[in-house]
C-alpha angles and dihedrals in degrees: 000000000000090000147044099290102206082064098058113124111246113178099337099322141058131281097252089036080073103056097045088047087052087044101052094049089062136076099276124129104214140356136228114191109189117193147170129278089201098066117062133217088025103102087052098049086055093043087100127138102273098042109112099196128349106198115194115218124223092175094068091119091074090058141247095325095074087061097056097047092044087049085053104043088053093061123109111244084246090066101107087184148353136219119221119204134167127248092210087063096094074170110067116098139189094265090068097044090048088049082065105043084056097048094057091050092050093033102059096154098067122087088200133048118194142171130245128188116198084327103313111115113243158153141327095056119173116209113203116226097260093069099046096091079060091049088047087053098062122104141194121013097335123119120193099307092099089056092040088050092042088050099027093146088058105063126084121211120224113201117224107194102233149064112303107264111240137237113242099224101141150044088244091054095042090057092052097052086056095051094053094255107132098043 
């Protein structure tokens, strides 16, 4: 894209301004933002009130993995479960993030909380403690699928009522999110 993309502008903030905005306004009790060292000025732009911890990883190089491990290993023992979301989801808003807070809280028997959207899986998806020794041990450029795949019957699927909210990964995407068209 030519820059950094979570600091596109988007009407009249970043990319990733607008996720954290959309995070401090839910039910969660604290909030963890990873980012990139590569990338400078980031970890300022998610320094906002509201924000718990932002960890800056210098690891970024051996993919996606490193983030979520970092994010994890930075959680108080208290922590029962964790919540992972994308900075490049302008999108997301509170409402999403708070679906799955409250399905966690109704759905006690599942281990794994994940979004669906019209049917397509999707995030925000919420881990319970017991599986984070599985999450620490990803690897590469792999988030969290491996772990929902290797405990599929434990996940339960919130439906969110809406068309699934897009990543912003290239120059094509990013124009059409300023153009209105992904809304």
């Amino acid at each position: 894209m030519g820059e950094p993309k979570l600091l596109l502008p988007y009407k009249g903030k970043t990319l990733i301004r607008h996720t954290l905005d959309e995070c401090v306004k839910t039910q969660l009790d604290g909030i963890i933002v990873v980012v990139n060292s590569h990338v400078e000025k980031l970890a300022r732009e998610a320094q906002i009130e509201g924000i718990s911890k932002v960890i800056v990883n210098d690891r970024s190089n051996e993919g996606m993995s490193s983030s979520v491990k970092l994010g994890l290993q930075s959680l108080p023992d208290s922590v029962q479960a964790a919540i992972f979301l994308l900075g490049d989801q302008p999108l997301m808003s509170s409402k999403e993030i708070d679906k799955i807070i409250n399905a966690y809280h109704s759905q006690s028997n599942f281990s794994i909380i994940q979004a669906k959207y019209q049917g397509i899986k999707g995030h925000p998806v919420l881990f319970k403690r017991n599986l984070f020794p599985h999450l620490l041990s990803i690897n590469g450029d792999e988030g969290g699928k491996s772990v929902i795949k290797k405990f599929e019957k434990h996940v339960y699927y919130t439906e969110m009522n809406r068309k699934i909210i897009p990543d912003i990964d290239t120059p094509e995407e990013y124009k059409l999110l300023l153009d209105g068209g992904m809304e």
